[in-house]
C-alpha positions as CSV (number, residue, x, y, z in Angstrom):
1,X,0.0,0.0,0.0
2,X,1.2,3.6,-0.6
3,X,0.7,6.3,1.9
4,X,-1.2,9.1,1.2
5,X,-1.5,12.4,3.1
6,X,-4.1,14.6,3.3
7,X,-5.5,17.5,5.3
8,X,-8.7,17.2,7.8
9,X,-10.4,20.3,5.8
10,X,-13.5,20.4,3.9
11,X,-11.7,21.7,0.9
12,X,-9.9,18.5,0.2
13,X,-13.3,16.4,-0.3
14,X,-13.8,16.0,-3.9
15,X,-10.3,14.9,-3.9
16,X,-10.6,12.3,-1.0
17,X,-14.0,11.2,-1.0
18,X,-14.0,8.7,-3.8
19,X,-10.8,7.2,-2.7
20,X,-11.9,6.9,1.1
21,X,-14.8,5.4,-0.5
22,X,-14.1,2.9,-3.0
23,X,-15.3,4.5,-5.8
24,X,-11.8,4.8,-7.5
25,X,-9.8,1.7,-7.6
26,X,-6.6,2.2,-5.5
27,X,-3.7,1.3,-3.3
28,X,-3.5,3.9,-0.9
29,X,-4.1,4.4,2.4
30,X,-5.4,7.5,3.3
31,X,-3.6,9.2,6.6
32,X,-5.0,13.0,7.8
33,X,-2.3,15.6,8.9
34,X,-2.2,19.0,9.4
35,X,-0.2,21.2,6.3
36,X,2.1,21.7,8.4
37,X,3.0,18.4,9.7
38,X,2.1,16.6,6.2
39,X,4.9,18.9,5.2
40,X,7.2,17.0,7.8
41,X,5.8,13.7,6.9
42,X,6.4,13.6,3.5
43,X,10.4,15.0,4.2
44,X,10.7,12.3,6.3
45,X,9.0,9.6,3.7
46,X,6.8,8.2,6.2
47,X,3.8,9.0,3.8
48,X,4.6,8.1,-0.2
49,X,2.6,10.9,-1.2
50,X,0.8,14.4,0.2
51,X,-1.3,17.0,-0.2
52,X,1.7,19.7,0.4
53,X,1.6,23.0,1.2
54,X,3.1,25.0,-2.1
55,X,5.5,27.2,0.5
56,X,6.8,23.5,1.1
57,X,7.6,22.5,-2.2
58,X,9.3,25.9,-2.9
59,X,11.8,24.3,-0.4
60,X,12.4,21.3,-2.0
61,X,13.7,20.5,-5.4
62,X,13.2,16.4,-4.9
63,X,9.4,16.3,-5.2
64,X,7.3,15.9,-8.0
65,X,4.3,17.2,-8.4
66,X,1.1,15.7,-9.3
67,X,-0.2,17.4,-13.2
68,X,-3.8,18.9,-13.3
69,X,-4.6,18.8,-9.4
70,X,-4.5,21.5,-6.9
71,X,-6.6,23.4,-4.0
72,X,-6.1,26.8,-5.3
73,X,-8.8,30.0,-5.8
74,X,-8.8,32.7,-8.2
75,X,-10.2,35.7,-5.6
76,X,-11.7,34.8,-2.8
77,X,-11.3,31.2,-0.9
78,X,-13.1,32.1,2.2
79,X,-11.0,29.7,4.4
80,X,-8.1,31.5,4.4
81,X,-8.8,34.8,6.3
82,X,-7.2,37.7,8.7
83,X,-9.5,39.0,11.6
84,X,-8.5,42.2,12.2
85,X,-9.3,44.8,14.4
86,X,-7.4,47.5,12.8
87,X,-6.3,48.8,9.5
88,X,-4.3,47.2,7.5
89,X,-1.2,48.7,7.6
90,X,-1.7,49.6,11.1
91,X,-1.4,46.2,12.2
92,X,1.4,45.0,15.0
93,X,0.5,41.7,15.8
94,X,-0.8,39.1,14.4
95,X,-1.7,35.4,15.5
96,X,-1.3,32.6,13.1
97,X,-2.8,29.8,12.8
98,X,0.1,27.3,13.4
99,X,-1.3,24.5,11.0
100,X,-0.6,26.9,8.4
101,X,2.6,26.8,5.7
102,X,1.2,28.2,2.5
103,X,-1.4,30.8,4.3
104,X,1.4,31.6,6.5
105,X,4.1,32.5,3.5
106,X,1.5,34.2,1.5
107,X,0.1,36.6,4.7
108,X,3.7,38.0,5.3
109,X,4.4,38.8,1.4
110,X,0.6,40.6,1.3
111,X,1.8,42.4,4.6
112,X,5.2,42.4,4.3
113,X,5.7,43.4,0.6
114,X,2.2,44.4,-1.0
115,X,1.8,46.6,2.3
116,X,5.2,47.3,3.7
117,X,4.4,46.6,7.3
118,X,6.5,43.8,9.6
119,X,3.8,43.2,12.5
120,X,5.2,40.3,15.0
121,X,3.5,37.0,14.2
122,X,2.6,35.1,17.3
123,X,2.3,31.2,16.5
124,X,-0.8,29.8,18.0
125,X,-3.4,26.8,18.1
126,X,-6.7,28.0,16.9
127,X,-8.6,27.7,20.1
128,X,-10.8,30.0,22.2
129,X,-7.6,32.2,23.0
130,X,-6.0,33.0,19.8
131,X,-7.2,36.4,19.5
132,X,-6.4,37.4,22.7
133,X,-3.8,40.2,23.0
134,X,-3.6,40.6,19.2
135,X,-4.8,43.0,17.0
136,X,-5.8,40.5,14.4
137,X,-5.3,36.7,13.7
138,X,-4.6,34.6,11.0
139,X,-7.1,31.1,10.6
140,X,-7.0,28.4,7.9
141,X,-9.8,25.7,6.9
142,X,-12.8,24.7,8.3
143,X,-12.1,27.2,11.3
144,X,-11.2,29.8,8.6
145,X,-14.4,29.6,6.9
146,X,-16.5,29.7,9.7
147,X,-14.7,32.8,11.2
148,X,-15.2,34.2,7.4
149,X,-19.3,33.7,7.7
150,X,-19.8,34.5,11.6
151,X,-16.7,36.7,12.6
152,X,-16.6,38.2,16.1
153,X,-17.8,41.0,16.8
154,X,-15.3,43.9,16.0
155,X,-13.7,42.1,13.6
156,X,-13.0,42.9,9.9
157,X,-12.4,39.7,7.5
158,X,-10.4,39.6,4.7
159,X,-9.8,37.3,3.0
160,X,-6.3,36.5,1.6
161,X,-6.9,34.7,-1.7
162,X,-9.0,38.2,-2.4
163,X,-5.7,40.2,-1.8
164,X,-3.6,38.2,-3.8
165,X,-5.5,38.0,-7.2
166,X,-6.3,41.7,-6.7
167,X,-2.4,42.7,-6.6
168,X,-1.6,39.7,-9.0
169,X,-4.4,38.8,-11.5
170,X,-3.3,35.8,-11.0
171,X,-4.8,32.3,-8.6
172,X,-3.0,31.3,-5.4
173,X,-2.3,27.8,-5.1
174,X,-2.3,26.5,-1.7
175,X,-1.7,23.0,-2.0
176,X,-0.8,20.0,-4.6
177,X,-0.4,16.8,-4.7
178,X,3.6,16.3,-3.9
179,X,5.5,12.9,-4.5
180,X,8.3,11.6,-2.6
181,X,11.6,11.0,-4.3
182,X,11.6,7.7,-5.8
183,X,8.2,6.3,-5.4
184,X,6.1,5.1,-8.3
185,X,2.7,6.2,-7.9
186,X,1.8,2.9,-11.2
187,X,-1.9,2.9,-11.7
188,X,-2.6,4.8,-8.6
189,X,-1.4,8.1,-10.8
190,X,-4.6,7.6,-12.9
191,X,-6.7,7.1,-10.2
192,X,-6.2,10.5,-8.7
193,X,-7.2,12.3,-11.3
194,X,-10.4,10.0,-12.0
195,X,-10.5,10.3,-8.3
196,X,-10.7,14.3,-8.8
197,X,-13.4,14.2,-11.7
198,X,-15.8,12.2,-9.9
199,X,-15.5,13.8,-6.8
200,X,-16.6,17.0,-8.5
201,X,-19.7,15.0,-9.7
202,X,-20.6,14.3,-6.4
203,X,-20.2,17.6,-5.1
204,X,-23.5,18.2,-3.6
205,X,-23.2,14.8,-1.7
206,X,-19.9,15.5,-0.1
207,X,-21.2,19.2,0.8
208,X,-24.2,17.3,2.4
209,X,-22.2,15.0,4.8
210,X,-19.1,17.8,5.7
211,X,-21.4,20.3,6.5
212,X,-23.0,17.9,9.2
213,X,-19.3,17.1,10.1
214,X,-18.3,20.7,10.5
215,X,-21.5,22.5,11.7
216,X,-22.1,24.8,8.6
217,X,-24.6,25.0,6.3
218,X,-25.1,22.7,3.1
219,X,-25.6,25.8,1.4
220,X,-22.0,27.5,2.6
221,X,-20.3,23.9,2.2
222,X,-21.6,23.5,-1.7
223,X,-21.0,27.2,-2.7
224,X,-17.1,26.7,-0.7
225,X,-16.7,23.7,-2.7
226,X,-18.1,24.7,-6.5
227,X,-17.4,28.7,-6.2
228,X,-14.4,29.1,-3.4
229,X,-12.2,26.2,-4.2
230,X,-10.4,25.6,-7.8
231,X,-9.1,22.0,-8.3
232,X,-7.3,22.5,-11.5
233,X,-3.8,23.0,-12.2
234,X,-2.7,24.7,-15.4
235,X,-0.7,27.6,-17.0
236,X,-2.3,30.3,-14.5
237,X,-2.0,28.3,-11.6
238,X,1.9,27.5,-13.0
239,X,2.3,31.3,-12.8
240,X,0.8,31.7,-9.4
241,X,3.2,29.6,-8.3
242,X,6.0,31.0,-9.9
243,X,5.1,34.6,-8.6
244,X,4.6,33.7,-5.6
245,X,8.4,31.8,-5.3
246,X,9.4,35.2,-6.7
247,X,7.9,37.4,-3.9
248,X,8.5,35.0,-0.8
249,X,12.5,34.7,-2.1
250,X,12.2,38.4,-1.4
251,X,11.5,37.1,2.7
252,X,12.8,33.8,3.1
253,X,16.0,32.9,4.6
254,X,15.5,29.2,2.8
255,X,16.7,29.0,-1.0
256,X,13.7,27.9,-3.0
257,X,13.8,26.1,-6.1
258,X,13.6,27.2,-9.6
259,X,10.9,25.8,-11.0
260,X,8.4,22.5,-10.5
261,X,9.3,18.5,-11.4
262,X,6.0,16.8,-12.2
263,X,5.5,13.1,-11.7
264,X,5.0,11.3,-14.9
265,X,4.6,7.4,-15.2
């Protein structure tokens, strides 16, 4: 069996679901990690295979990536959101979600270079107490969407995905299917993708038995899932990716790589 890693978020079900299912013939078995400690999982090769965060694979020239699948957005994503208090460039702290790796790079270059502001980030589990003491915070998936339909009071959203494409034109890609150095994904490359196509058919379904799972609405699950999320991964998203290495070089101590390896058969 090949390990597979993926993240406990709703944004990953059309992916997932008809693997966890049996809809999709397959050898994997399916392990649930946070992005940021899939990241350290797949370094480590204790899973074959993971839904990485993109700041992840900037780091590391020995994975290859997964063709035509991503969680990405083009404007708004809705999951990925600052609660702030304050302006935007009047911000001095900010608490991040500590799950995050992608949400995490791209928040500093949209505050760091798109606003010229260095706030200190305070690293903290998304619980009843992340807000306190900070003028704004910094949530990712399920918790990030529901803080983007109910936020508390005195709290402005925005919504990072929205930032991006507004100063890029471009989608953000937050996370793609990464593959360990030498493993050979066979058949199992296929299924992905067919995995992918039917789990968009069945969209309504998985929005259906998440929202139950997560205590939102069908309605804010399906329109997440059809409107929020893209699944795609083409030219644009390519150049997302690529602008995005560009900017966070600009604020990373770690040497990224210079372009993408994807997995071929």
């Amino acid at each position: 069996m090949l390990k597979l890693g993926a993240v406990p978020f709703l944004n990953v079900g059309p992916l997932i679901y008809p693997l966890e299912e049996g809809l999709v013939k397959h050898e994997y078995e399916i392990l649930y990690e946070t992005p940021s400690k899939l990241s350290i999982l797949l370094k480590d090769k204790q899973v074959d295979i993971g839904l990485i965060p993109v700041a992840e694979l900037l780091k590391n020239d020995k994975y290859k990536v997964v063709p035509n699948i991503s969680i990405s957005s083009v404007g708004r994503v809705d999951s990925v959101v600052l609660l702030t208090k304050k302006p935007v460039k009047e911000i001095d702290t900010v608490a991040i979600d500590i799950r995050s790796k992608s949400s995490t790079a791209l928040l500093k270059v949209i505050l760091e270079i798109f606003n010229k502001i260095t706030p200190t980030y305070i690293y903290r589990t998304p619980d009843k107490e992340f807000l306190n003491g900070v003028d704004s915070g910094m949530l990712i998936g399920n918790t990030g969407l529901s803080m983007s339909n109910s936020p508390p009071v005195g709290y402005r959203v925005l919504d990072l995905g929205d930032l991006w494409t507004c100063e890029t034109g471009l989608p953000f890609v937050y996370a793609v299917y990464g593959v360990s150095d030498g493993v050979n994904l066979g058949k199992n490359l296929q299924a992905l993708e067919m995995a992918k196509v039917m789990g968009l058919k069945l969209v309504k379904k998985i929005a259906r038995i998440q929202s139950e799972k997560i205590g939102l609405s069908e309605d804010i699950c399906l329109r997440y899932l059809t409107e929020s999320i893209h699944y795609d991964l083409g030219q644009r998203e390519f150049e997302g990716i690529m602008t995005f290495r560009d900017y966070l070089s600009k604020i990373e101590a770690n040497e990224l790589v210079k372009g993408i390896n994807f997995y071929s058969e």
